[in-house]
DOFIMAR-954476 format. One line per field, with one value per residue (C-alpha): chain; x, z, y. Coordinates in nm, 4 decimals. Layout:
cadena <- [A	...]
px <- [X	...]
pz <- [Z	...]
py <- [Y	...]
This chain:
cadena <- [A	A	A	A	A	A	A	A	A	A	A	A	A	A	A	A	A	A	A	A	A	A	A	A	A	A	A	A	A	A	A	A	A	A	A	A	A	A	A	A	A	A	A	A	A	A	A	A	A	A	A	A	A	A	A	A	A	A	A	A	A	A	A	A	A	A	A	A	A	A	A	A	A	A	A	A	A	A	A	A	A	A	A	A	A	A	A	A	A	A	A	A	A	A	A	A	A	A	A	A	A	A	A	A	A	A	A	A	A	A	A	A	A	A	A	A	A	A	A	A	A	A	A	A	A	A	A	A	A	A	A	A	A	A	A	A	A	A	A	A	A	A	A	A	A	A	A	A	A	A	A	A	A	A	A	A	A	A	A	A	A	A	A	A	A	A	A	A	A	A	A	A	A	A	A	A	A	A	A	A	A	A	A	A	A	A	A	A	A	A	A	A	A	A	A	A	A	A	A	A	A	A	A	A	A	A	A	A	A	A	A	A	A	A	A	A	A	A	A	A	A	A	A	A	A	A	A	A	A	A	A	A	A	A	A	A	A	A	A	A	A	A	A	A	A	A	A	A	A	A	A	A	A	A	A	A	A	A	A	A	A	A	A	A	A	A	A	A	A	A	A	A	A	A	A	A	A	A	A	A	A	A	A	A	A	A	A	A	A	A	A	A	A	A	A	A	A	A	A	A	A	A	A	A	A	A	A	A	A	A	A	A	A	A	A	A]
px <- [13.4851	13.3934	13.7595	13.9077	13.6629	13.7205	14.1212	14.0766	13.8713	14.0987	14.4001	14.2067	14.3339	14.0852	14.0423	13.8658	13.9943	13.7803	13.4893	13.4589	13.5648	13.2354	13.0385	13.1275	13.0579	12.7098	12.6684	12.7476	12.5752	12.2423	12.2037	12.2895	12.0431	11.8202	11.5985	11.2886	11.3897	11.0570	11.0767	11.0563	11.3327	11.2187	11.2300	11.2917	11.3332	11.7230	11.7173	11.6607	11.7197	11.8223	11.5471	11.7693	11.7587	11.9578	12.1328	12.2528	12.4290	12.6688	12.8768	12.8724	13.0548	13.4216	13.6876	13.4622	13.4224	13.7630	13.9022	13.6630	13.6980	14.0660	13.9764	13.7795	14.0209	14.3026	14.0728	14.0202	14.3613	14.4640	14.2218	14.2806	14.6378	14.5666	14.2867	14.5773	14.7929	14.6267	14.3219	14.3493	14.2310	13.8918	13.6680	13.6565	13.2927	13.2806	12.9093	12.8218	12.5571	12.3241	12.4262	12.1536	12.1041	12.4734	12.6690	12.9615	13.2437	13.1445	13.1612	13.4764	13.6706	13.5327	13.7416	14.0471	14.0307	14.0734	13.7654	13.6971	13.9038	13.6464	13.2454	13.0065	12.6930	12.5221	12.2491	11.9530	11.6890	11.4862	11.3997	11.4325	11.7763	11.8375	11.7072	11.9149	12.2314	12.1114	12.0906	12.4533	12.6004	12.4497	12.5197	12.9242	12.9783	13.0615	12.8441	13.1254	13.1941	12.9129	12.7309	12.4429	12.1978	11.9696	11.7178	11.7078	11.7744	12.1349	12.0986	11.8760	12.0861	12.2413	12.5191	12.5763	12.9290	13.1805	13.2626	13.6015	13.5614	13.2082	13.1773	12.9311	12.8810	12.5309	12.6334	12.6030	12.8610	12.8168	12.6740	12.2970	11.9848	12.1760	12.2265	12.6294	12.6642	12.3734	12.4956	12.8117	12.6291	12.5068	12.7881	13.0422	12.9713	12.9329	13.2790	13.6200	13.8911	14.1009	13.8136	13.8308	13.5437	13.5457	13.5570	13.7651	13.6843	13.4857	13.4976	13.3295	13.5416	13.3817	13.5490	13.5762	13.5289	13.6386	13.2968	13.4270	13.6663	13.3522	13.3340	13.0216	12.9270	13.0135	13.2380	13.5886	13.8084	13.7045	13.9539	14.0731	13.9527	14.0604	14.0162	13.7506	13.7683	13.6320	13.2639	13.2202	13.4227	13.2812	13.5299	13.5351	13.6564	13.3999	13.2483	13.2487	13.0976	12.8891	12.8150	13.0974	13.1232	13.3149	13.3948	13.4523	13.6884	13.6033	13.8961	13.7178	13.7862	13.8569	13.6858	13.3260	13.3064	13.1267	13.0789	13.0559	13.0829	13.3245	13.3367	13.6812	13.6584	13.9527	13.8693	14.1206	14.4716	14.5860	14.3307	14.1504	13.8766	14.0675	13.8784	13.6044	13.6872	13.3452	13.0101	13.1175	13.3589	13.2331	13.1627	12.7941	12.7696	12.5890	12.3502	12.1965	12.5330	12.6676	12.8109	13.0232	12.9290	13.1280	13.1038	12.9814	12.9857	12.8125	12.7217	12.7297	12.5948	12.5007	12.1426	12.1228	11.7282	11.4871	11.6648	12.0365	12.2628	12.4501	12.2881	12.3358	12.2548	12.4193	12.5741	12.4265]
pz <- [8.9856	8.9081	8.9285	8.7061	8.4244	8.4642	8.4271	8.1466	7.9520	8.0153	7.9108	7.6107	7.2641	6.9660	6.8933	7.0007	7.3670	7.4556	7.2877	7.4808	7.8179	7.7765	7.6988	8.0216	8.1788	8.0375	8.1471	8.4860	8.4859	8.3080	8.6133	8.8904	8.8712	8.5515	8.4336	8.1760	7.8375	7.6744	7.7921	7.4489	7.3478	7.4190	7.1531	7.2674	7.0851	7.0679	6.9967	7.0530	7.3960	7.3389	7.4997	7.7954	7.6129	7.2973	7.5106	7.7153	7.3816	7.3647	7.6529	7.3689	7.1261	7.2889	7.1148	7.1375	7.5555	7.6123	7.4043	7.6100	7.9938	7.9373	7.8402	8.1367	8.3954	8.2788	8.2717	8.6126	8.6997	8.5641	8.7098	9.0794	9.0211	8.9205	9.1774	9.4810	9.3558	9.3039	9.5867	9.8179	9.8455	9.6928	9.4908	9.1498	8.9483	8.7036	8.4915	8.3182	8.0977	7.9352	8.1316	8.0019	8.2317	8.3083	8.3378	8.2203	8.1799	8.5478	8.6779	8.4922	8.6470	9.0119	9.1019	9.0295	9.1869	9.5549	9.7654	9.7928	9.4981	9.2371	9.3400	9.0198	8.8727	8.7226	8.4456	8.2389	8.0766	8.1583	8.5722	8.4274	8.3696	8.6571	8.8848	8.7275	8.7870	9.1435	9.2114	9.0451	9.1927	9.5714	9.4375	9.3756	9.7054	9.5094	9.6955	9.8079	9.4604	9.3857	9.4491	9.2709	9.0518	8.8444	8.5888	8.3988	8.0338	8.0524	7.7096	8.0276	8.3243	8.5617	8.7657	9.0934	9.0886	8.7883	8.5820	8.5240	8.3692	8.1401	8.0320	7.7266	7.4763	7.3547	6.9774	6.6747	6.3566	6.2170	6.4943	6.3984	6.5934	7.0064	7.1733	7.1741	7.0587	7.2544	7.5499	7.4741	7.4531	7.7421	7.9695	7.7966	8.0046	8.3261	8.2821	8.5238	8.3041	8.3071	8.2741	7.9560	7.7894	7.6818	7.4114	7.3489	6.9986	6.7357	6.3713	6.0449	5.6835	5.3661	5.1764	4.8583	4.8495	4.5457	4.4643	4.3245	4.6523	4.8505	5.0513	5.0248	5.4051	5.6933	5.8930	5.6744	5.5374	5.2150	4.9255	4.7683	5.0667	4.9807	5.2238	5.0686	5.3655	5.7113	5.7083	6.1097	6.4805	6.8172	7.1107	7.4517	7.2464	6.9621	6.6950	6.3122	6.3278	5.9940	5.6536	5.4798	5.1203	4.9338	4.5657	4.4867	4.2343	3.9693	3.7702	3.4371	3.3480	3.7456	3.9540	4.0368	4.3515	4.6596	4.8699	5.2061	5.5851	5.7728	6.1516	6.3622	6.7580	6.9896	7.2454	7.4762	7.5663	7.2313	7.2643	6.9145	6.7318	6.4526	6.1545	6.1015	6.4650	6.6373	6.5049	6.5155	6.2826	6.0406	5.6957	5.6236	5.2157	5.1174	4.8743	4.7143	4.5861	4.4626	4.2320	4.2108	3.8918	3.7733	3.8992	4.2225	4.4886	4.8222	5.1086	5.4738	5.8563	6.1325	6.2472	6.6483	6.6206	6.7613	6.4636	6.5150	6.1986	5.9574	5.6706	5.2439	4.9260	4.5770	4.4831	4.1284]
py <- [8.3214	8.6558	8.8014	8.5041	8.5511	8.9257	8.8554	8.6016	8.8682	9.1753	8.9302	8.8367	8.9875	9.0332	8.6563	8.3459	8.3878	8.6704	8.5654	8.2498	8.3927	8.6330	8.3224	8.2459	8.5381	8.5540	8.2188	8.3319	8.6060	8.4818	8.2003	8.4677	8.7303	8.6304	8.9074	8.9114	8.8672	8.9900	9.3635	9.5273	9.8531	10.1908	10.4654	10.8280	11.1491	11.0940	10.7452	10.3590	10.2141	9.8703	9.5790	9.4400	9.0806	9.2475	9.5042	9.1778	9.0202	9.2663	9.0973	8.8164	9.0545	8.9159	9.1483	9.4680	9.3844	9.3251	9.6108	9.8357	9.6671	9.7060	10.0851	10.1108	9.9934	10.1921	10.5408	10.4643	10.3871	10.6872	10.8952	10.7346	10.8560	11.2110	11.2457	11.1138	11.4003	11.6779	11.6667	11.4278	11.0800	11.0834	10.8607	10.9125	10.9867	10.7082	10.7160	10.4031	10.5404	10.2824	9.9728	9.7181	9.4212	9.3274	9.6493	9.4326	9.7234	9.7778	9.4147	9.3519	9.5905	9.6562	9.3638	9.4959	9.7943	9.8739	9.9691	10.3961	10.4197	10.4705	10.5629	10.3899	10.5506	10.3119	10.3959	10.2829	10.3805	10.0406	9.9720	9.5384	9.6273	9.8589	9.5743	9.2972	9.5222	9.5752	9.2258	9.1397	9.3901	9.2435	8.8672	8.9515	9.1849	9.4655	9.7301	9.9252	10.0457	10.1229	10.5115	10.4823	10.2018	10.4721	10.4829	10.7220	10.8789	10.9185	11.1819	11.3889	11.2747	11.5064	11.4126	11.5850	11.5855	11.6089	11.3087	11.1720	10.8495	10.8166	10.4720	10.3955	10.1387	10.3038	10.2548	10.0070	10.0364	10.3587	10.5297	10.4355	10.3748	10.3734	10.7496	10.7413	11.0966	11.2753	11.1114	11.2196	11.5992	11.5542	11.4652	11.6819	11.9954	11.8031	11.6483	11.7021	11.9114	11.5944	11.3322	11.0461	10.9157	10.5680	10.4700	10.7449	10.8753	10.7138	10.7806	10.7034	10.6828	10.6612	10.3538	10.1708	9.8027	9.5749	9.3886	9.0753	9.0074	9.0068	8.7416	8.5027	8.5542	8.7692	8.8548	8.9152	9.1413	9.2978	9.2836	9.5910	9.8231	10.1853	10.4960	10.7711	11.0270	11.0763	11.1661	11.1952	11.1716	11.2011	11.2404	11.4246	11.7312	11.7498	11.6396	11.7019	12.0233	12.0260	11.8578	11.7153	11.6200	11.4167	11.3604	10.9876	10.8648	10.6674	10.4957	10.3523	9.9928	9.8886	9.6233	9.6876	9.9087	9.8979	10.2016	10.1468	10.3597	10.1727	10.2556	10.3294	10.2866	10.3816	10.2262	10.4411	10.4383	10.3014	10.0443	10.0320	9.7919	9.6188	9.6007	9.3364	9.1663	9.2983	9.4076	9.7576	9.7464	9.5418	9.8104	9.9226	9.8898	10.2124	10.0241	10.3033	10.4311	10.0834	10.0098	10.3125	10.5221	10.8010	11.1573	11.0790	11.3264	11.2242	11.5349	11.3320	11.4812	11.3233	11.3060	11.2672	11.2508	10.9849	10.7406	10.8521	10.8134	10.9465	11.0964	11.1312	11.2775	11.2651	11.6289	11.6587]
């Protein structure tokens, strides 16, 4: 059962298909190993750790799990390959860092990948989730891919062995409240020299948005969407190092304007988010500075304190 939702899932494009194959799952999943749904979140000093109820949803978020499991399998493919020619047969160190109760982008692929292949670490902050993913992970057999169940602050975690694959969904659209990039931080000295992280890169544009072409509800596409600049990336590499600021162009007797942060996610290996299909990528309408008013010049960094996000001020 397990291995047929997995396969409908990493089959599924960015549509209705995936969404209701992870209703499915969390069906599944939900009557398997059930866990309590009133544990609260947990805020640290790098950020919010998502209550295992909400951190559970996010299996419900169809185009956003199946752009990532797909991610995930083919990191590990990848990395099985490299690690058969260069040293030997070996497992390779795959981290799941914030796994809530579910560990989906663990569950989904384990089955398609042959035992010893790939060792799991699997991490969370909250011991409700930690035991729910224990218990799943007895329930479906899949012990033998499995290293480790841990809980722990995976922004603090150290891993006794370099990581190749680091799996982590720790993130809402524009990179606010979740741990993403000081996780990120954190692992990036402890990584292999050929590891990936997934999602691969994530990056935040400044847009435009036409004001009358917006739509009475949510989610769609925004008329009259026009690129501003990037404001902030986080990938295995880097990040945007510093403050970035952008001048914003104001035509006179246009459409009302809207700015907005709208939120790119490559997922990995040309595997990307399309616009508007998931809660990631949906835009985040910078309120203060709308309607767009001329001379506007807008100074953007990235906070990775205890309420991660990115940051702004007017230029006067």
């Amino acid at each position: 059962m397990l291995h047929d939702l997995s396969g409908a899932i990493l089959d599924a494009g960015d549509g209705e298909a995936a969404g209701r194959a992870c209703r499915a799952l969390y069906d599944v999943l939900t009557r398997t190993s059930p866990f309590d749904g009133r544990v609260p979140g947990t805020r640290t000093d790098t950020g919010l750790a998502l209550a295992p109820l909400l951190a559970s949803h996010c299996l419900l978020d169809g185009p956003r799990t199946a752009a990532f499991a797909r991610a995930v399998l083919h990191a590990i493919r990848h990395a099985i390959g490299n690690a058969q020619r260069h040293a030997g047969r070996r497992p390779v160190e795959v981290v799941y860092a914030g796994t809530g109760p579910f560990a989906p982008l663990a569950l989904l692929v384990m089955p398609h990948l042959e035992p010893g292949t790939a060792a799991f670490t699997l991490l969370d902050l909250h011991a409700e989730s930690v035991d729910t993913v224990r218990g799943l992970i007895e329930s479906f057999g899949l012990g033998e891919h499995v290293r480790d169940v841990v809980c722990a602050d995976a922004t603090r975690y150290r891993h006794p062995r370099p990581v190749d694959v680091l799996v982590s969904e720790t993130m809402q659209r524009s990179l606010a409240e979740e741990p993403f990039v000081s996780i990120v931080r954190n692992f990036r000295p402890q990584l292999s020299a050929a590891a990936t992280i997934v999602p691969e890169r994530v990056t935040i544009h400044l847009v435009s948005l036409d004001a009358p072409a917006q739509p009475s509800r949510w989610p769609a596409p925004f008329g009259g969407r026009e690129p501003l600049g990037e404001v902030f990336h986080v990938q295995k590499e880097g990040e945007t190092p510093g403050p970035v600021t952008l001048a914003v162009p104001y035509v006179p007797g246009s459409a009302a304007k809207w700015l907005a942060l709208e939120t790119e996610v490559i997922a990995g290996n040309g595997t990307a988010l399309a616009p508007y299909v998931s809660g990631l990528t949906e835009p985040e309408i910078l309120w203060d500075c709308s309607p767009l008013t001329p001379g506007m010049t807008l100074a953007f960094h990235y906070d990775a304190g205890s309420r991660p996000g990115l940051r702004w001020r007017r230029m006067e």
